[in-house]
C-alpha positions, 0 to 999 in steps of 0.5 A: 497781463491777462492771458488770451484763454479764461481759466477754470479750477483744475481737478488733478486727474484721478482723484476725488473732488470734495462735494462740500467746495464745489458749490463755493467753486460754482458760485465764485465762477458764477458770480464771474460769469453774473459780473461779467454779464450785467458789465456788457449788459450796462455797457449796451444799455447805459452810457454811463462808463463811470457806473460800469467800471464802478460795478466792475469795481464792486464785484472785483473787491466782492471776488477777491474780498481785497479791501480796496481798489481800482479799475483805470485806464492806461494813457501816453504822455506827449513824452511816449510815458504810460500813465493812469487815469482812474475810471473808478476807485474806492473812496479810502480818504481818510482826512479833510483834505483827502476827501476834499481831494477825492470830491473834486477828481474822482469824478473825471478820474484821478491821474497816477503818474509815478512810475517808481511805484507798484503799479508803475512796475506793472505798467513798465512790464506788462506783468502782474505786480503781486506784493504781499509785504509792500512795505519791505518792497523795493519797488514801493513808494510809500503812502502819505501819513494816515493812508489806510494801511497796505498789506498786499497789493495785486496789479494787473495790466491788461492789453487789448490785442498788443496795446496796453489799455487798462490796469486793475489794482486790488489791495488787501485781500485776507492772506495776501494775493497769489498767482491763482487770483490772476488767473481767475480774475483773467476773464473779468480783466479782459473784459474790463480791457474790451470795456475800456477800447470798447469806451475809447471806440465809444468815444471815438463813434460819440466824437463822429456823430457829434461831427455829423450832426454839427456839421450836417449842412456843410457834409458835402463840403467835408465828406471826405474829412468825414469818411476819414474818420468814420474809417478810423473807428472800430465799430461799422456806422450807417447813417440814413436820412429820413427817406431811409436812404444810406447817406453815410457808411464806413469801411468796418461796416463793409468789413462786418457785414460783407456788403459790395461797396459796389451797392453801397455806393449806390446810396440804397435804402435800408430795406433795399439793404435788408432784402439783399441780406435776406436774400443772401441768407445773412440772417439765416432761415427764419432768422435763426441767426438773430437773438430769439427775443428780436427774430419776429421783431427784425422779420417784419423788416420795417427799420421802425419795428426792429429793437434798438439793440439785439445781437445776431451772428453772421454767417461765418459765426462772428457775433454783432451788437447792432444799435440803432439811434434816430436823430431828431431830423427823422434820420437814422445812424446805426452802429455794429460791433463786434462782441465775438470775444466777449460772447465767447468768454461768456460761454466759457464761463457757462461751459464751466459752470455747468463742468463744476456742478457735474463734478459736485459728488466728486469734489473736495475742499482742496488738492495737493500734490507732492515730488518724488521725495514728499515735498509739496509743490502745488495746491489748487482748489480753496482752503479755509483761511483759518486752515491752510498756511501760505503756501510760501510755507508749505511748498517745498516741506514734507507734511512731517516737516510742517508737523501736527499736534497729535502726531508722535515720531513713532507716528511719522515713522509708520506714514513715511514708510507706508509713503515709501512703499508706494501705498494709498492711504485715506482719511489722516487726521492732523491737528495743527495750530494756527500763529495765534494759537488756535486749533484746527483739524484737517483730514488728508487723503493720498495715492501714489502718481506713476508715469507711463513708465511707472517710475513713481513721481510723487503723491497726490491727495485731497484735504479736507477741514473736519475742525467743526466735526471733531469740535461737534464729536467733543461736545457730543461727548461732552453733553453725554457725560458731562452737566452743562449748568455745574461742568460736572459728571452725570448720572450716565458718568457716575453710573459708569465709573462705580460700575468700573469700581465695583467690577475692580473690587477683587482685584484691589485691596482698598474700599470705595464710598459714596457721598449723597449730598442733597441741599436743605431747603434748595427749594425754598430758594428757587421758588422765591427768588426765581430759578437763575438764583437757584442755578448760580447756588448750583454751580457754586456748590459744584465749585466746592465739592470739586476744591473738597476732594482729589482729582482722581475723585468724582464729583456728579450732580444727578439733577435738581439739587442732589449731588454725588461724591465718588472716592476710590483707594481709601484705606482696605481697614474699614474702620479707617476707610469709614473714619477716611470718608467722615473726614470727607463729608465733614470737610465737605459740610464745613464748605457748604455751611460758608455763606454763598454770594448769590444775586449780590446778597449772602445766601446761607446753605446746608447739606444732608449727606448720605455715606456708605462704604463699598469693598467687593462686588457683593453690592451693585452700583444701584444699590450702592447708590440707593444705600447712599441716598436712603443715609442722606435721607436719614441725615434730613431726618436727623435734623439736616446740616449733618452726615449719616452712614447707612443703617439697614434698618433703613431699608426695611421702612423704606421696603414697606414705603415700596409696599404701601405705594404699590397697595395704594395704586391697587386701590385707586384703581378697585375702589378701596378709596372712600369719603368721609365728612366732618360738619362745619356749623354756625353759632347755632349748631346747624350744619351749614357744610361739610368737609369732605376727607378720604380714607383708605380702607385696605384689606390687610392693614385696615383703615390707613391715616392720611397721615401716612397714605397722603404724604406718599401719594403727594410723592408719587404722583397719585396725588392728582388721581386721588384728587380727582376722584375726591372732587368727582364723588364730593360734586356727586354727593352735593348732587344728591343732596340737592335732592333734599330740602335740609341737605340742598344748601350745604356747602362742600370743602375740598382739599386741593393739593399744591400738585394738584393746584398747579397741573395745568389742566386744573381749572379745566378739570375742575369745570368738566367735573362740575358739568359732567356731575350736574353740581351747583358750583356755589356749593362748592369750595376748594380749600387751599394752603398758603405754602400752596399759593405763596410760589407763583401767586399770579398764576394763582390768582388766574386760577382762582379768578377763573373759578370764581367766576364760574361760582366756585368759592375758596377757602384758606386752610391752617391759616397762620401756620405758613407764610402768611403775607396781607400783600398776597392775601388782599389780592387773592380772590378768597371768600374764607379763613379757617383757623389752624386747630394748632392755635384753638388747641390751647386758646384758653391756656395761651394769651399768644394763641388767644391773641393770634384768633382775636387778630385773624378773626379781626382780620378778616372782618376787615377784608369781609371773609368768613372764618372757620375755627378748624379743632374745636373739641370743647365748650370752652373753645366754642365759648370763646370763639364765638365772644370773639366774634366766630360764626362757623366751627369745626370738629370733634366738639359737633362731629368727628369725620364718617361715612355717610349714613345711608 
């Protein structure tokens, strides 16, 4: 039974509200307070009872998030037994028949008359019904076959002054229902129960006016049956004729307005009526005691100007609905009701609205507070339903009693005695387990309570769920160790633990080794089956590493394709420690030369391993993990799918690799960099074009092949300086020829790097040469490889498109030394193939070599491209190249690659 005061959440005095509930809090009270509101609302505006109680209904099941309910109103039978009738319910029926059922009564409102039943229990004793295990509950009476199933059951009987009037049953709320929903649904249940004596008033005023306007022409004959009735409803009623004048009125409406019968009896008009209240001050000075958006309306004092519905206070502070109604024969019939209770209730809620968002820096998930003896018992405030136990559970044990999963005997023994010494303590991680298993954290605060005696009574705390910030702490720590895609150690990891390694070296005995794994050819994987294949070799790869060694051991992927095994306490003979760690890296390459299933087909792998041994602190982790790659690149060197441990001599080619990275730095940016040009000429001699070939020229070593310094560069990086400053000085030079009659219509080669190609802003920097030089782009033609475009063919072919447009031409070096495809050849937009100088080299000695130059020759006079035989060096090959159809060659045989001849 709802209680005659609204409730609000307790804070315990003297502690700490949690900001992070507060607004939860705030927004449940305020959701009440919006319930509450829009019912009385509707109920003013609309005289539809069934949509109200619906809405009630709604925001019940929204509050509570019981799954089902109901909202009815408390009837008597003939006999003096209390029965129900249903304003609104749930639709839960679950066959035909039910539906059917449900159709044919829900509309005028089901009847439940048994009172052997839960809410029969509530309706015979006038108290909140709770079960939350309705099925070993003897009040129960059971549900038909294939009713929803029902968990727990809330009914609550509402009374309207000592009379039972309403009733609400709410079933299924997660986690069952407590004393603390009663409470908090208490201002809604009461204004439920003014609803409804609000509805059978209603109903009663409705049954009167009804009265009067049937019965208008016989009124003089059945005043007196009239007035008897008027008399009986709890709302005061006014009715005027058309001239305005008061024909009928009730006692309540001489109770409400404290009018002297003496002038109603007088049959005033309604403005004699109103200037008597102005008068007397009901409304108040300048009308302040009427509802701001009516006060300039009810001024004026014409009855047809004032609003059909307003509120206003009488002088002693009782607050009025007034509803005016006009009858179709021009007469009037005004209603007053007195809402006080309801407009009370609403300002509470307000009042505590604004209490719960003053407290929200002070707030905190929930509160708890324990006897003298630790032993719980009382919780307020909300918990995290993942979090909390039922209280049934908690109440009555000590925090040992229920446990924790990170909390030793030891651990219990230093909280209970800091407990029995009386002392505060602040932020006690426990972890716990939910039934099905699930872990949780919660944070726990306390302090002793005292009485005015100080005789302690007991603790009070707050609680708080940090499960989503330990979860956040471990994957924080996760992500900064650990490879998301394999699941293994990092770098950061890696680093750390040889550091730790190499740091114990002189405290132990045994020898430490690093394996530096790096997969053959994983490139070649992702770039023509696409980065997830590459991804799931990966992980796979982690898989058998990890099956190869010790769980002691580490097993890291420092990125792309490159692993690292770490392995500690080997043998403290080196001979058997290295013998050790071979064992390891053949077992290991055994493992990753069986065949992966990836992307539903075999997929063969290799590895290249790189081994070295470390002992003492006289090498740093750094170099221990240089010594181990500089091996692994050995062991590519050495043909791959093999292992090698580190040779020092290594290091002295690697040093000067250092070295000569450095000096070709120094010389882009000083100009030691310079062009030279090879002649390409028709089937005259007559040079048509160069290409263009850079050179280094340093100061010490002399002039440095491109074999050595173009490899290094594509490796650094310096590949896009470099060429850059290739294509600048080669559009440069096509400049200057243009001066010149016999120069003007050469055509320059560039060489474009697979690096260079594929920078985003290489069409754009292509363009902004050509403009800012002044080159004719006719004459100019980038030379590509077929290792280059194979990879992302579209974006080349955009590339290209782009260029081409512009005048830029393409030609297609060492064609038939790569990967060769017509389907990607007829969809490129080239304009030349130049023969690789591998096949021209022996096409006289080679019927293979022969026919391979007959077939791209044929080739490509099929697809209307031009070809250039590159490294013809003798008359024979120029003899046979041209019998086979070549107009254009190359090399040494017409001229070697030089400076130009100022």
């Amino acid at each position: 039974m709802t209680s005659g005061t609204s409730t609000s959440v307790p804070a315990v005095p003297g502690a700490a509200v949690d900001p992070a509930i507060v607004p939860a809090m705030v927004a449940r009270q305020n959701r009440m307070l919006q319930a509450i509101s829009a019912a009385q609302s509707l109920a003013m505006q609309s005289g539809d009872a069934r949509a109200v109680f619906d809405g009630l209904l709604a925001e019940l099941l929204a509050l509570t998030q019981a799954g089902y309910g109901f909202i009815g109103e408390v009837l008597y039978s003939d006999g003096g037994q209390p029965f129900l009738k249903t304003h609104a319910i749930t639709n839960i029926a679950w066959d035909e028949p039910t539906r059917a059922l449900y159709a044919q009564h829900a509309p005028g409102g089901m009847v439940f008359s048994n009172l052997n039943s839960l809410f029969g229990a509530a309706l015979v004793t006038r108290r909140p019904v709770i079960a939350n295990d309705p099925a070993t509950d003897p009040r129960r009476c059971g549900t038909p076959p294939g009713h929803p199933p029902l968990n727990a059951f809330l009914g609550i009987p509402i009374e309207h002054g000592q009379a039972l009037v309403a009733m609400v049953g709410l079933a299924n709320q997660p986690g069952g229902f407590r004393q603390e929903d009663v409470d908090f649904l208490d201002p809604l249940c009461k204004t439920i129960g003014q609803l409804v004596q609000a509805r059978r008033g209603e109903q009663q005023r409705q049954r009167a006016l009804d009265e009067l306007e049937r019965t208008a022409a016989l009124l003089a004959q059945r005043t007196d049956a009239l007035k008897t009735t008027l008399d009986s409803v709890s709302q005061g009623i006014v009715m005027l004729d058309r001239d305005g004048r008061v024909t009928v009125h009730n006692r309540r409406v001489v109770e409400l307005l404290d009018l002297p019968e003496s002038l109603l009896a007088k049959q005033p008009t309604f403005d004699e009526v109103f200037q008597f209240q102005v008068a007397r001050g009901d409304f108040g000075d300048n009308f302040e005691l009427v509802d701001s958006s009516s006060r300039k309306s009810m001024s004026v004092g014409d009855l047809a100007s004032q609003p059909g519905s307003y509120l206003r206070r009488t002088p002693t502070g009782r607050v009025l609905q007034v509803v005016t109604r006009h009858l179709p024969d021009g007469g009037v019939v005004r209603t007053y009701a007195d809402v006080t209770e309801q407009q009370e209730v609403h300002r509470k809620l307000r009042d505590n609205e604004l209490r719960f968002r003053s407290l929200t820096q002070l707030s905190s998930d929930w509160y708890w507070l324990q006897d003298e003896n630790f032993r719980f018992i009382k919780f307020e405030g909300e918990r995290e339903q993942k979090t909390r136990r039922l209280e049934a559970v908690d109440l009555g044990q000590t925090r040992w009693e229920i446990g924790a999963e990170n909390m030793t005997a030891d651990d219990w023994d230093v909280h209970r005695r800091a407990l029995e010494a009386h002392q505060a303590f602040r932020e006690l991680e426990l972890e716990r387990r939910t039934s099905d298993g699930n872990t949780y954290w919660i944070s726990i605060s306390g302090e002793p309570i005292f009485d005015e005696d100080e005789v302690f009574r007991g603790y009070r705390g707050i609680g708080c769920d940090i499960t989503s910030r330990k979860l956040a702490e471990a994957q924080i720590e996760r992500l900064a160790f650990y490879v998301a895609l394999t699941g293994l150690a990092n770098r950061r990891l890696l680093y750390d633990r040889l550091q730790h390694a190499v740091a114990a070296g002189a405290r132990r005995t045994g020898h430490g080794g690093l394996l530096f794994i790096d997969l053959d050819n994983f490139k070649a994987l992702n770039d023509t089956q696409g980065h997830h294949v590459g991804d799931e070799l990966l992980k796979q790869v982690a898989a058998r590493l990890t099956q190869c060694v010790r769980q002691t051991d580490t097993v890291a992927r420092l990125g792309g394709d490159e692993f690292v095994v770490m392995l500690d306490e080997l043998s403290e003979q080196g001979a058997e420690a290295a013998a050790q760690l071979e064992a390891i890296g053949r077992k290991i390459l055994a493992s990753l030369n069986q065949p992966f299933e990836v992307a539903r087909q075999a997929h063969h792998s290799s590895p290249s391993i790189g081994v070295t041994l470390f002992h003492d602190q006289s090498e740093s982790a750094d170099e221990l993990l240089k010594r181990a790659d500089l091996a692994m690149y050995q062991a590519k060197a050495a043909g791959r799918n093999t292992l090698r441990f580190f040779d020092p001599e290594m290091q002295a080619v690697v040093t000067d690799r250092a070295k000569l990275e450095v000096d070709l730095r120094h010389g882009l940016a000083h100009g030691e960099l310079l062009l030279h040009y090879q002649p390409v000429v028709d089937a005259l001699g007559q040079t048509t074009g160069v290409e263009a070939l850079a050179r280094w020229q340093h100061p010490s070593r002399g002039l440095v092949p491109p074999a050595q310094f173009i490899p290094l560069a594509e490796q650094t990086g310096l590949i896009l300086p470099l060429g850059q400053w290739v294509l600048e000085v080669a559009c440069a030079q096509l400049v200057a020829w243009s001066a010149h009659a016999l120069t003007r219509s050469w055509t320059m080669a560039v060489n474009v790097s697979a690096r260079q190609f594929r920078h985003a802003d290489f069409v754009q920097q292509v363009l902004n040469t050509l403009r800012n030089t002044g080159a004719n782009p006719y004459r100019l033609k980038l030379e590509l490889t077929e290792s280059l475009l194979v990879s992302d063919v579209d974006d080349a072919i955009a590339k290209m498109s782009e260029l081409r447009s512009m005048g830029v031409r393409f030609s297609l070096d060492d064609f038939g030394t790569g990967y060769s495809s017509l389907s990607y050849l007829q969809r490129l937009p080239l304009d030349q193939l130049k023969i690789d100088q591998s096949f021209v080299r022996d096409v006289l000695k080679s019927a293979n070599d022969a026919a391979i130059v007959r077939t791209i020759l044929s080739l490509a006079q099929s697809m209307d491209l031009a070809v250039v035989a590159e490294g013809v060096e003798t008359r024979g090959q120029h003899e046979f190249l041209a019998q086979c159809g070549c107009k254009a060659f190359q090399g040494y045989l017409f001229g070697r690659p030089a400076p130009l001849v100022v």
